[in-house]
C-alpha positions as YAML, in Angstrom:
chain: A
units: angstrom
residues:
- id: 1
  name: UNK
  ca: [137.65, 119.82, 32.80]
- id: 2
  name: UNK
  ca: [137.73, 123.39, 31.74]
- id: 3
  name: UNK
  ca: [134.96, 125.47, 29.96]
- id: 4
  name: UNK
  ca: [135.40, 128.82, 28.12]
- id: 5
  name: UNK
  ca: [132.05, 131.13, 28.68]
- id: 6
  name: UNK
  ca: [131.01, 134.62, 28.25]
- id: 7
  name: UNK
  ca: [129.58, 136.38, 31.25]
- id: 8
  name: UNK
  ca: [126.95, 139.17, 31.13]
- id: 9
  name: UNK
  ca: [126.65, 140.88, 34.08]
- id: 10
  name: UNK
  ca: [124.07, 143.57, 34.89]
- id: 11
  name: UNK
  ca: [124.97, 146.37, 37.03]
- id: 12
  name: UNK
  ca: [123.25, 145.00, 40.15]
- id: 13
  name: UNK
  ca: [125.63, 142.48, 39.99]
- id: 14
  name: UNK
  ca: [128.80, 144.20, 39.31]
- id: 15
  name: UNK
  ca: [129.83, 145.00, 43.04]
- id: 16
  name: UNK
  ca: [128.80, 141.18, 43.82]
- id: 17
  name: UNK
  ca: [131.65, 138.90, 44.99]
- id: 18
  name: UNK
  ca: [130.15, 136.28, 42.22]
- id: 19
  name: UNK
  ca: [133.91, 135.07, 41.36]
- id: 20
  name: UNK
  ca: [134.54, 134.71, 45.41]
- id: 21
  name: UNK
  ca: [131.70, 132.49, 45.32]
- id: 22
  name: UNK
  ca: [132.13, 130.73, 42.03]
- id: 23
  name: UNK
  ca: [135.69, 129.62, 44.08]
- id: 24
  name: UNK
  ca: [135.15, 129.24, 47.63]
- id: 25
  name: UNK
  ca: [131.77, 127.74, 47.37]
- id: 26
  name: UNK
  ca: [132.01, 125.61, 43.78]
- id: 27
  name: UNK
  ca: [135.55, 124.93, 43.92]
- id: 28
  name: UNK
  ca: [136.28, 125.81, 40.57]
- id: 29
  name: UNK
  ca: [139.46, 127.77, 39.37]
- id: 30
  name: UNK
  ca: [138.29, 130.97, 36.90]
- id: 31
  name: UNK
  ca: [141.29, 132.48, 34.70]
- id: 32
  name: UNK
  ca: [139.52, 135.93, 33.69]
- id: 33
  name: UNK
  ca: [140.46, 136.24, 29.51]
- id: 34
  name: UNK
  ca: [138.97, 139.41, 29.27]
- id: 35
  name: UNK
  ca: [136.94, 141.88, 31.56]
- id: 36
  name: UNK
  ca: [134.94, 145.24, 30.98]
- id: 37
  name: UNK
  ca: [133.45, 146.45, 34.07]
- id: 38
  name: UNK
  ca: [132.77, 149.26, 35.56]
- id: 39
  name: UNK
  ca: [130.79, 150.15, 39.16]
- id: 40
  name: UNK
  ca: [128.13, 151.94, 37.92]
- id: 41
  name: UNK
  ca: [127.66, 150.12, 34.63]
- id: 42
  name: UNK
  ca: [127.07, 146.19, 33.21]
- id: 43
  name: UNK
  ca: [129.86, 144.51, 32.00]
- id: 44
  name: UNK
  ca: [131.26, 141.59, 30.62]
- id: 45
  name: UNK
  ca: [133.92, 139.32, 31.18]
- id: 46
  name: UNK
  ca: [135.20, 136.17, 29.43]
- id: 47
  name: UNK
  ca: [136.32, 133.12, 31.83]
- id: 48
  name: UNK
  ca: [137.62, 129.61, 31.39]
- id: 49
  name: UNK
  ca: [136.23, 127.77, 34.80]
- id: 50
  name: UNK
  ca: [138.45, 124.58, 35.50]
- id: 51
  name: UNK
  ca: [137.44, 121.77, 37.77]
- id: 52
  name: UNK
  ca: [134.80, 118.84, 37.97]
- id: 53
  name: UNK
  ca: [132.23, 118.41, 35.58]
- id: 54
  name: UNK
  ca: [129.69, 118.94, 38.41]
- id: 55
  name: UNK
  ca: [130.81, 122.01, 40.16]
- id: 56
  name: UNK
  ca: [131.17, 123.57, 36.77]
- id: 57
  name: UNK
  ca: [127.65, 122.80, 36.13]
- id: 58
  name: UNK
  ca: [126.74, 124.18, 39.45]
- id: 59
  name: UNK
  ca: [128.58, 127.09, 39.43]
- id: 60
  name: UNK
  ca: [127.22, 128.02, 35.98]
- id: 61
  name: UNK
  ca: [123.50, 127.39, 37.50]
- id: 62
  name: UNK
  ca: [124.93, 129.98, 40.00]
- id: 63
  name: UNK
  ca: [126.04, 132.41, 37.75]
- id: 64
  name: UNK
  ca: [122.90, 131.98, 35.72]
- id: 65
  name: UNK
  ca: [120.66, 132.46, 38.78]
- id: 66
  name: UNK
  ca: [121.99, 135.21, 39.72]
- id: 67
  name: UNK
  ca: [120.47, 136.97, 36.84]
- id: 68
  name: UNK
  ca: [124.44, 136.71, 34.87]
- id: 69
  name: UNK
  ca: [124.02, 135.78, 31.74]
- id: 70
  name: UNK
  ca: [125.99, 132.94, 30.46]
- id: 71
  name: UNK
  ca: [127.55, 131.70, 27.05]
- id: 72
  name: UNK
  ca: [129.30, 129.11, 26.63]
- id: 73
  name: UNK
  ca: [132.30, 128.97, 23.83]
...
């Protein structure tokens, strides 16, 4: 399964390893579209996340959690 989102992520988050995490911990496979970011600065980034239906759903409630604000396409 594969799911195209939109990522908002506020500049707290921006040095955070969230994509390490989305793969080593949820399994999932990100291909990064599109990114904007900057160190000192919120960004975005469009992702497609492939894997299970579950880990997608968990890594999203990650994501989401972690104050990132999600869209899905």
């Amino acid at each position: 399964m594969t799911k195209r989102l939109r990522l908002e992520v506020p500049v707290e988050r921006v040095k955070e390893p969230f994509m390490y995490r989305i793969v080593t911990e949820y399994h999932l496979q990100p291909n990064i579209l599109e990114a904007n970011l900057s160190p000192n600065r919120s960004g975005s980034m469009v992702i497609e996340l492939s894997g299970k239906p579950q880990d997608i759903e968990s890594g999203i409630l990650f994501l989401r959690e972690a104050d990132i604000e999600v869209e899905e396409m």
